[in-house]
N, CA and C atoms as a LAMMPS dump frame, in Angstrom:
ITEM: TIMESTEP
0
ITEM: NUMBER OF ATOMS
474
ITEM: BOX BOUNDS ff ff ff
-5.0000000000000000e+02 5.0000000000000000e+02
-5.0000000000000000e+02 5.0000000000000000e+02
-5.0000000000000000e+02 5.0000000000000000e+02
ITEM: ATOMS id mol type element x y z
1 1 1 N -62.067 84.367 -58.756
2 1 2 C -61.492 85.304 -59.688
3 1 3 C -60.367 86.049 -58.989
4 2 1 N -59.317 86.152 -59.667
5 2 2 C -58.019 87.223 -59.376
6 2 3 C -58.594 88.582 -59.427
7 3 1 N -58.01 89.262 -58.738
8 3 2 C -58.433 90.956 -58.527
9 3 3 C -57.109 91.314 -59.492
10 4 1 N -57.758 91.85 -60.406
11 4 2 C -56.342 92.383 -61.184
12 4 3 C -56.516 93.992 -61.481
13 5 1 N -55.656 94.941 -62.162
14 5 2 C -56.277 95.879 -62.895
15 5 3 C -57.084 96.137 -63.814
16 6 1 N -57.153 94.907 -64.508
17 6 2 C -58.233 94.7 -65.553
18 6 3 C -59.371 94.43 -65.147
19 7 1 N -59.619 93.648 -64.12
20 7 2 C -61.145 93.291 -63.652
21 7 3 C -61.081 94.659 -62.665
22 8 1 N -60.084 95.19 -62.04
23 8 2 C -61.018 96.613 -61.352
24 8 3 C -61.532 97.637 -62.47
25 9 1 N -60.739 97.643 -63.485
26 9 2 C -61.176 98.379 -64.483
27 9 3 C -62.279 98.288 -65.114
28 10 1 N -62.918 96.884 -65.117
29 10 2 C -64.149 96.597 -65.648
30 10 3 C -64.949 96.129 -64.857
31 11 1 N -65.018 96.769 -63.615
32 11 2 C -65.851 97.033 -62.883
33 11 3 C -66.217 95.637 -61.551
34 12 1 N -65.536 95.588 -61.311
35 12 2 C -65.461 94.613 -60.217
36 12 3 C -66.281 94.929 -58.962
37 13 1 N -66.93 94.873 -58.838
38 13 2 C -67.847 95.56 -57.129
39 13 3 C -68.153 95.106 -56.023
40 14 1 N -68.429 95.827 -54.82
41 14 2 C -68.475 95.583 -54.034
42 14 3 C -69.333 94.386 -53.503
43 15 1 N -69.941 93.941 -54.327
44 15 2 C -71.225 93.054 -54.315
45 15 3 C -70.594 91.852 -54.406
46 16 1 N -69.745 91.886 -55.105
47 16 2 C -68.57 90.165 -55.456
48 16 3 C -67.493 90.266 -54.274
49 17 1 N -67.357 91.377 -53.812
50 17 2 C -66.4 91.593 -53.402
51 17 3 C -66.83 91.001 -51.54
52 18 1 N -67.823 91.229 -50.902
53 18 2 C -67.872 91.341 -49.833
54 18 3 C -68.114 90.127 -48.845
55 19 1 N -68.911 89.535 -49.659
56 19 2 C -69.214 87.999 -49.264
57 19 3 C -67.55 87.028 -49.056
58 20 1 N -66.415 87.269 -49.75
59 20 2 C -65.258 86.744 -49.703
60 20 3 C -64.894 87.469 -48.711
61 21 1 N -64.756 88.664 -48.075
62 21 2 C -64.391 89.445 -46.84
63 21 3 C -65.139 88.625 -45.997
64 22 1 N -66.472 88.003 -45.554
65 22 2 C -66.629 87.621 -44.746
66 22 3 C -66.296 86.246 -44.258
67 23 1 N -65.669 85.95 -45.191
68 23 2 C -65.16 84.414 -44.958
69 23 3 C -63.967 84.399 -44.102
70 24 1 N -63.829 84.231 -43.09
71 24 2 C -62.923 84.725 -41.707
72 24 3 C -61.836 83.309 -42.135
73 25 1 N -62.111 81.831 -42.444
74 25 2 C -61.219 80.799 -43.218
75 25 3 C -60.125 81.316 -43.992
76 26 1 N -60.262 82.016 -45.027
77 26 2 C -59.856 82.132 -46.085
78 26 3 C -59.149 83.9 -45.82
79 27 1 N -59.331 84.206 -44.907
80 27 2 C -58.362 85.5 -44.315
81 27 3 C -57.321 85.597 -44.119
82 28 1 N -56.236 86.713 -44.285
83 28 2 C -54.905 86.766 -43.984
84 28 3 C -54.474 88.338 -44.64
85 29 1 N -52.957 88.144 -45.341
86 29 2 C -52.252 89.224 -45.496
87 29 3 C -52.235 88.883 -47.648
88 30 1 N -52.895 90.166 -48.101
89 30 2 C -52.767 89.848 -49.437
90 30 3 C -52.552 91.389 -49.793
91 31 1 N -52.307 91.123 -51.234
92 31 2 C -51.796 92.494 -51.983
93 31 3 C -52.834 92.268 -52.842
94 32 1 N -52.884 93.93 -53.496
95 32 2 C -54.301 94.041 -54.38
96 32 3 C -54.738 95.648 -54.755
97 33 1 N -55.655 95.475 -56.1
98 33 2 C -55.506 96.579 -56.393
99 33 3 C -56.795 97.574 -56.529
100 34 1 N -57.356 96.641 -55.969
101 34 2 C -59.043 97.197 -55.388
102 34 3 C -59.138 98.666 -55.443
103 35 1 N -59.775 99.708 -55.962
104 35 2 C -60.096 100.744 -55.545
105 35 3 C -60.392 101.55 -54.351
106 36 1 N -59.749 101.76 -53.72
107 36 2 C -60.092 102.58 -51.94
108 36 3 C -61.879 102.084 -52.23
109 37 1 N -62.558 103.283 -52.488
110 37 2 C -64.016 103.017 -52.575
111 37 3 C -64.737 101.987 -52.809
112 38 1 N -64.536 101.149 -53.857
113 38 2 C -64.893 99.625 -53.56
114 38 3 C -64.892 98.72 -52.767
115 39 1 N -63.578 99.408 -52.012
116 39 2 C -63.148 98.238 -50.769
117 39 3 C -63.707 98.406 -49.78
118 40 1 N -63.886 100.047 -49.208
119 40 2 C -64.365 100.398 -47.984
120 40 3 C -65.96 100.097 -48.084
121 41 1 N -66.699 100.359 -49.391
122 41 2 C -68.266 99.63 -49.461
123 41 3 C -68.453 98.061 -49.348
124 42 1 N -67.266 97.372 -49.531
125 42 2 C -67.659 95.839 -49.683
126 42 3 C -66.96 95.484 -48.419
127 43 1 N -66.203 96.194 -47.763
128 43 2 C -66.151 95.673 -46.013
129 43 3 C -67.118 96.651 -45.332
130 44 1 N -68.054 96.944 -45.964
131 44 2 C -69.134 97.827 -45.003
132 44 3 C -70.327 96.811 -44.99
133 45 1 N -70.222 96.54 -46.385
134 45 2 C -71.776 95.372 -46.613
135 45 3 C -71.171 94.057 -45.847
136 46 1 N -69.891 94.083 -46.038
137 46 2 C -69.4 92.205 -44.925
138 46 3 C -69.846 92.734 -43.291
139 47 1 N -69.533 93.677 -43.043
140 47 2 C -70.027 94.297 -41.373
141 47 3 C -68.873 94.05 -40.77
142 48 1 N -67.83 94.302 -41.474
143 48 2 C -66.292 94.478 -40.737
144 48 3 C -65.966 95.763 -40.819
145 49 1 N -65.335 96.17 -39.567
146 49 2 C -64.672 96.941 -39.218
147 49 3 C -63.719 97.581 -40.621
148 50 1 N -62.856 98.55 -40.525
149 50 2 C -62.417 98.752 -41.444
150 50 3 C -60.832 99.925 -41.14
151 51 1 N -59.848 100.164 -41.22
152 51 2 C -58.718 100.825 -41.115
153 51 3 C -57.841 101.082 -42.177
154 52 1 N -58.157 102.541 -42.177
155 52 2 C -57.256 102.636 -43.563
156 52 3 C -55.668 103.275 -42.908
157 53 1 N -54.127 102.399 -43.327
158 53 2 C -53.036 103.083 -43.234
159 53 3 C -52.468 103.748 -43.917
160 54 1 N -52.325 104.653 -43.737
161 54 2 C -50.906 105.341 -45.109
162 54 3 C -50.013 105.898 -44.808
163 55 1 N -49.011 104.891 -45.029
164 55 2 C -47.791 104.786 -44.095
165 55 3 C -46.227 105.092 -45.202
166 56 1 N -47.048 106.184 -46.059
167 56 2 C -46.112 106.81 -46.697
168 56 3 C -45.105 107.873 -46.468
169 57 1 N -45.351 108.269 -45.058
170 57 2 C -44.282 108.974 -44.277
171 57 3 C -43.046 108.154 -43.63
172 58 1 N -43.74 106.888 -43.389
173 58 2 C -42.604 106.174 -42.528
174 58 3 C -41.546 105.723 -43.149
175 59 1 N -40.919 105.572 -42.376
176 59 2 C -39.008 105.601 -43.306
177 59 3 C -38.347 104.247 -42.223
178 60 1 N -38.773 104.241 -41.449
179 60 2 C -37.796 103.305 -40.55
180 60 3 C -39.179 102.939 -39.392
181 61 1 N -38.762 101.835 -38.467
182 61 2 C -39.386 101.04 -37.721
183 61 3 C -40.432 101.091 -36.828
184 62 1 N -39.448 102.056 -36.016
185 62 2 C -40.197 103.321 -35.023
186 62 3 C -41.22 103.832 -35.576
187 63 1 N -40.969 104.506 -36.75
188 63 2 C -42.234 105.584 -37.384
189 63 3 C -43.807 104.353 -38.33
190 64 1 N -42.786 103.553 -38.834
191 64 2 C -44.066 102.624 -39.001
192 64 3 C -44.938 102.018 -37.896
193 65 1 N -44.261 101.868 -36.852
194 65 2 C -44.867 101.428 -35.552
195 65 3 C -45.535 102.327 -35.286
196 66 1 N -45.136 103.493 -34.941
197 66 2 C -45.274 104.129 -33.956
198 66 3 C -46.994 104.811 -34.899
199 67 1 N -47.208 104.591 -36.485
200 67 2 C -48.192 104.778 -37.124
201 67 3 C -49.202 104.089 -37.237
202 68 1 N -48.746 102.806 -36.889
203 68 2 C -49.676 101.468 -36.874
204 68 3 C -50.119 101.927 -35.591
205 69 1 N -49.42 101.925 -34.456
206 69 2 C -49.879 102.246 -33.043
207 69 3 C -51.005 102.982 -33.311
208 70 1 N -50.939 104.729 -33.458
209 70 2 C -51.873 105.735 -34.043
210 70 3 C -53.152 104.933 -34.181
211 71 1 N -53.222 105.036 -35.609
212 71 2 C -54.063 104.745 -36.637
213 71 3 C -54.915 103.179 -35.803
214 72 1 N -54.508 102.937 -35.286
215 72 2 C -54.919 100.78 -34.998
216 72 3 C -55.356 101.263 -33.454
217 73 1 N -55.231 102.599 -32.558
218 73 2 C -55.289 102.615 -31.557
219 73 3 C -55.126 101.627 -30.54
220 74 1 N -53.728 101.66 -30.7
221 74 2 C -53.138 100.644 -29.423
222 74 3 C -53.137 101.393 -28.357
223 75 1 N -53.146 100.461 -27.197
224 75 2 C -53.143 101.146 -25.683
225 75 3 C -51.982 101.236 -25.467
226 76 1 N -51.576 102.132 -24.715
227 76 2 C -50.512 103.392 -24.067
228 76 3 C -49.421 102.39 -23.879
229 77 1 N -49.476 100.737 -23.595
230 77 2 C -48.48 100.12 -22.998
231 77 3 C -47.528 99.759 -24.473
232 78 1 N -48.277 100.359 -26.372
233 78 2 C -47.478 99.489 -27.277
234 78 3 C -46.13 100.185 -27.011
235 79 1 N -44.953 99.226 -27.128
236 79 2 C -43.733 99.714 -27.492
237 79 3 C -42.915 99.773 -28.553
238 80 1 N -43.727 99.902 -29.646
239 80 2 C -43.081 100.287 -31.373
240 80 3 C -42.142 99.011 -31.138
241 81 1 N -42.083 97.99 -30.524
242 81 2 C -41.264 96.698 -31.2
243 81 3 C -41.957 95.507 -31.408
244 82 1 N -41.353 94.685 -32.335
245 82 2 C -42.248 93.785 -33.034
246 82 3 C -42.747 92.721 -31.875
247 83 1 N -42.445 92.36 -30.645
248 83 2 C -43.515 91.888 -29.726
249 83 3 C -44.747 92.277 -29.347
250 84 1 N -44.647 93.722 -28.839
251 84 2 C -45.964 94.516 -28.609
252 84 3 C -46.557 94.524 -29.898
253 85 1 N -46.183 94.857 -30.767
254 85 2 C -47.31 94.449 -32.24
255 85 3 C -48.009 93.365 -32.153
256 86 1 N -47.26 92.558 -32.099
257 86 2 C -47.506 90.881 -32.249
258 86 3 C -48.817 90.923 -30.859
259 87 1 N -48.408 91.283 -30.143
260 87 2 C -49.55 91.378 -28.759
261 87 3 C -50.629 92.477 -28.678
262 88 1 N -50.25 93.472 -29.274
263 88 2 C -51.734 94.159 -29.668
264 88 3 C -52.588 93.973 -30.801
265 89 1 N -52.165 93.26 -31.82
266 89 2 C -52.629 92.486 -33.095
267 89 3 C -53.602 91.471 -32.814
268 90 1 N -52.887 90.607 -31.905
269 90 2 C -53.732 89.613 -31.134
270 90 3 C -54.247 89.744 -29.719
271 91 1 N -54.632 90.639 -29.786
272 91 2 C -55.246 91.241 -28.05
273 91 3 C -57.033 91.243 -28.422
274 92 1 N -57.871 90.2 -27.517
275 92 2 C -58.974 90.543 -27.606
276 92 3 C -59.75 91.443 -27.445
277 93 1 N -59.265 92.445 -26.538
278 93 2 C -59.996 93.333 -25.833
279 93 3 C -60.08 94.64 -27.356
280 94 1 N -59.438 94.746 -28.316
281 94 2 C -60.499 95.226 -29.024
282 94 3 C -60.466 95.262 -30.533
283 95 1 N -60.56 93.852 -30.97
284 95 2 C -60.964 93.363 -32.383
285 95 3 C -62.59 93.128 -32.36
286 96 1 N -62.829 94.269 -33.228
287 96 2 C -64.625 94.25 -33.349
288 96 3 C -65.221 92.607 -34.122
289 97 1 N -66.001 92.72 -33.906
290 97 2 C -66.746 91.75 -34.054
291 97 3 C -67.526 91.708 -35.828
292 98 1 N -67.338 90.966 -36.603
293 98 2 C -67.062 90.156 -36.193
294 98 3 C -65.447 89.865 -36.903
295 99 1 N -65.034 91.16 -37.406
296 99 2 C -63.541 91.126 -37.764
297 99 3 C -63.408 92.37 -38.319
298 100 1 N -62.281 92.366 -39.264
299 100 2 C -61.283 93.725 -39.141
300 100 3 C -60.528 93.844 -40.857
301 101 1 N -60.887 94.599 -41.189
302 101 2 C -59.84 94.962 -42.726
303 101 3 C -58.972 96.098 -42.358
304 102 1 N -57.482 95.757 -42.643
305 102 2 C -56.926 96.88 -42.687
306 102 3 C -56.362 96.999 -43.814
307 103 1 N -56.457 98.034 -44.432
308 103 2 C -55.809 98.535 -45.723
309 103 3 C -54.291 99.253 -45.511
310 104 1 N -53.045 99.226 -46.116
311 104 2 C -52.34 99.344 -46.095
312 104 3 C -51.903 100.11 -47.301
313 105 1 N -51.155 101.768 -47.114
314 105 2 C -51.029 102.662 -48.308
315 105 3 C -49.552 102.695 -48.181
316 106 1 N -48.628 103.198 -49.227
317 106 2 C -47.457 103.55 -48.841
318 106 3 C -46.646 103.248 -48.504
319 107 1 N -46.603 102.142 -48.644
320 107 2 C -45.696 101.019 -47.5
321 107 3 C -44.008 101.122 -47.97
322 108 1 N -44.01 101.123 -49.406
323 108 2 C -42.861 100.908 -50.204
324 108 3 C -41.808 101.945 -49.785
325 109 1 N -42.04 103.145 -49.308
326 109 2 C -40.463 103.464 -48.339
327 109 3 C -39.953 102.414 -47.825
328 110 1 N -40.977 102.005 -46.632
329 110 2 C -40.439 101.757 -45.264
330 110 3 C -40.046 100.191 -45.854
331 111 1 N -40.509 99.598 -46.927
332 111 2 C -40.168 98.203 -47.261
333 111 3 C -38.602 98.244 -48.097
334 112 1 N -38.764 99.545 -48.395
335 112 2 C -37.111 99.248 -49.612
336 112 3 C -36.039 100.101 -49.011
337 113 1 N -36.573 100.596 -47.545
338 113 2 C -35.369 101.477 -46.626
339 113 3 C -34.715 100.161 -45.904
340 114 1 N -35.854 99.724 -44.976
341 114 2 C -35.565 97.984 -44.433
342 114 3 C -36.29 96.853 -44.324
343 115 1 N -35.985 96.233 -45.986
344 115 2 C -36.154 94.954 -46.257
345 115 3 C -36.634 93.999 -45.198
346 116 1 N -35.687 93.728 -44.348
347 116 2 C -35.617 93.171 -43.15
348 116 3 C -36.331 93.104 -42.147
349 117 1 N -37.098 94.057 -41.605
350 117 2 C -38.401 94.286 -40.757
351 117 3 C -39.486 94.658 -42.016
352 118 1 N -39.489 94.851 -42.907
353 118 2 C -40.411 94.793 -43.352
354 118 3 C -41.133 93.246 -43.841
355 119 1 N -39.956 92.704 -43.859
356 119 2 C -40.848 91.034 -43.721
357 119 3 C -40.542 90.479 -42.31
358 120 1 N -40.404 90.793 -41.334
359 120 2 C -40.752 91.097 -39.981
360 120 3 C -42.371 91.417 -39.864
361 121 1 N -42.861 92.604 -40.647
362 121 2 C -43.703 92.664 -39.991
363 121 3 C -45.087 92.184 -41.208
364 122 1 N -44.684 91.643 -42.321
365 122 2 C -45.371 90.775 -42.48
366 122 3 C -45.708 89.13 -41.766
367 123 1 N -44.616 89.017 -41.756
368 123 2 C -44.94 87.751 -40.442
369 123 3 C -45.904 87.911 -39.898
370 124 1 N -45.609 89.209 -38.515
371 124 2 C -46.384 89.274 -37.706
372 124 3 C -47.86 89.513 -38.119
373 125 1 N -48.464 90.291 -39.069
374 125 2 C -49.896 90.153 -39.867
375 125 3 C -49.728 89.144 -40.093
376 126 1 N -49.652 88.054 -40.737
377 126 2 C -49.319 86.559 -41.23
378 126 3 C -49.997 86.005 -39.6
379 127 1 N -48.978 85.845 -38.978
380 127 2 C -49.146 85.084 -37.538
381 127 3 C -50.467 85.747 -36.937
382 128 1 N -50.948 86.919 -36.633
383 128 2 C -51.781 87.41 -36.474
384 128 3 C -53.171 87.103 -36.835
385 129 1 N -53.261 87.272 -38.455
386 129 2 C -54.56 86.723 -39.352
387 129 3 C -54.71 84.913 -38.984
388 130 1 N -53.622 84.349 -38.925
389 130 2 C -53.405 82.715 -38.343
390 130 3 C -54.611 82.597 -36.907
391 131 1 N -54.489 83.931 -36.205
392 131 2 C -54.73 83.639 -34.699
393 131 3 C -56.291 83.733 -34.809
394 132 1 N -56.657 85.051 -35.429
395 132 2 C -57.657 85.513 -35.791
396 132 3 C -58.839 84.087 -36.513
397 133 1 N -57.825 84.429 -37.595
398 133 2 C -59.004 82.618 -38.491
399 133 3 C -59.054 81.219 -37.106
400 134 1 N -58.281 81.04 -36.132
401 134 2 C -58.862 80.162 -35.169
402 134 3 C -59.775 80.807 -34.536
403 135 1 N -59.917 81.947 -33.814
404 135 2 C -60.608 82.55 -33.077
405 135 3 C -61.947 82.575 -33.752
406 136 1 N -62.306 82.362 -35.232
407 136 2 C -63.6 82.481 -35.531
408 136 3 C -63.856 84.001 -36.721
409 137 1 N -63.263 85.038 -36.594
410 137 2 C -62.989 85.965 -36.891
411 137 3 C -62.339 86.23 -37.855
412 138 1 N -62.929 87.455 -38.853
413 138 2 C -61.985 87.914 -40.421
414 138 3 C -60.888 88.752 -39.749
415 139 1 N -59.741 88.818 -40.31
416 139 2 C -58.465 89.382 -40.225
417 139 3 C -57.767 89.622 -41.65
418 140 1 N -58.117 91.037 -42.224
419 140 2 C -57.637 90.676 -43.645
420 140 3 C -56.771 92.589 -43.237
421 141 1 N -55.285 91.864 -44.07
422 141 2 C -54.426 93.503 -44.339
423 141 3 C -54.117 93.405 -45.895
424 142 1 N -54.597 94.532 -46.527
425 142 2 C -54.629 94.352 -47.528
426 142 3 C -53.651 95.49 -48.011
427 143 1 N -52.222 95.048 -48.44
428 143 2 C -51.544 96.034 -49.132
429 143 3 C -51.509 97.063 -50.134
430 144 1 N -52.442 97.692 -50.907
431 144 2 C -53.262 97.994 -51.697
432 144 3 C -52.104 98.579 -53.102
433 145 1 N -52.343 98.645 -54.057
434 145 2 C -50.743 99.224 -55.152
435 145 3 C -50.108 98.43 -55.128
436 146 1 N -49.65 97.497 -54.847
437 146 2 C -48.419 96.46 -54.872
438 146 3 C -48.38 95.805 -56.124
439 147 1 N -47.548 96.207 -56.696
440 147 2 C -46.805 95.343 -57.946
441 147 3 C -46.3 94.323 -57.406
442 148 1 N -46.294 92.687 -58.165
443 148 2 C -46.103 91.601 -57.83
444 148 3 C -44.122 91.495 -57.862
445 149 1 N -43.798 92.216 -58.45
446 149 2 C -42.192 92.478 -58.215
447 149 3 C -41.81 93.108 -56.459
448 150 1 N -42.843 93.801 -56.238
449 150 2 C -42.461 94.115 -54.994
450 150 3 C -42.691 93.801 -53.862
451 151 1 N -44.051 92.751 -53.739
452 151 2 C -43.894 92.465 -52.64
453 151 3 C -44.851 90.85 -53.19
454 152 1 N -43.94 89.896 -52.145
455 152 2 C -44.452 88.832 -52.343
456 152 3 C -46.056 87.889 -51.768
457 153 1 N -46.952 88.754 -51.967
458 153 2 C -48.375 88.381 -51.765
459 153 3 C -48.85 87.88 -52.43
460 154 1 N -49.767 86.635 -52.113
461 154 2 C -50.892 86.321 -52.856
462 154 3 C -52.048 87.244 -53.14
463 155 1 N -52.712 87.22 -53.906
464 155 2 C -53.792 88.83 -54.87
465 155 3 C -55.157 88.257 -53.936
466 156 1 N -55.452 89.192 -53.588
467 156 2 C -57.032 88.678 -52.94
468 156 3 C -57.838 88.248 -54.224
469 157 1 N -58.441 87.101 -54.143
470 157 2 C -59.472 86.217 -54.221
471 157 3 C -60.508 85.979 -54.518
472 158 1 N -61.731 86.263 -55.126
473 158 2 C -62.984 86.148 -55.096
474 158 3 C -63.898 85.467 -56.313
């Protein structure tokens, strides 16, 4: 089933919802319109980790980085550029077990200030969730609000 507004509206739950979170295969970068609360109970019952962003302050590169850094607790060495992302994204030393949801708020400044790194740094989630699904492990960023005009995701799944 498509996650739409209509099926969150009529009650879509965490119960349908969580068993597809644990499917670490079928993981990656999707848009969706899940309810905060639904989501954070149905990656609680999958036993994933969980990160909520809201990255509605950020305006430019630095500040989205430098928020992802924050919030994702990267070690002291990230350098807000899209390598060190790419290398603390995929750094074992501390993706919980047996994976990771990050939710994504706000994004649409920093995507319609610059276009350009902003599918930059979908890639890098893209390439990331890629590394993750070999490793064995869920890797899901879930853009949450996204109108299908604005950003080009597939709708999470279930």
């Amino acid at each position: 089933m498509i996650i739409t507004t209509a099926s969150v509206e009529s009650g879509i739950s965490a119960e349908a919802l969580a068993p597809r979170l644990r499917e670490h295969r079928k993981s990656g970068v999707f848009r969706t319109v899940v309810v905060p609360p639904a989501l954070e109970t149905a990656v609680r019952d999958a036993g994933l980790a969980f990160i909520a962003v809201d990255a509605g302050a950020a305006r430019t590169k630095s500040q989205f980085l430098g928020l992802l850094g924050r919030t994702l607790s990267f070690p002291s060495w990230f350098g807000r550029n899209w390598d060190a992302l790419e290398d603390c994204l995929t750094d074992a030393s501390w993706m919980p077990e047996p994976g990771l949801v990050i939710r994504v708020e706000g994004f649409h400044t920093y995507a319609q200030t610059d276009p350009d790194g902003f599918a930059i740094l979908l890639d890098i989630f893209k390439t990331s969730a890629e590394y993750w699904r070999g490793e064995g492990k869920a890797f899901w960023v879930l853009f949450v609000g996204a109108p299908a005009a604005d950003l080009e995701l597939p709708v999470l799944i279930v």
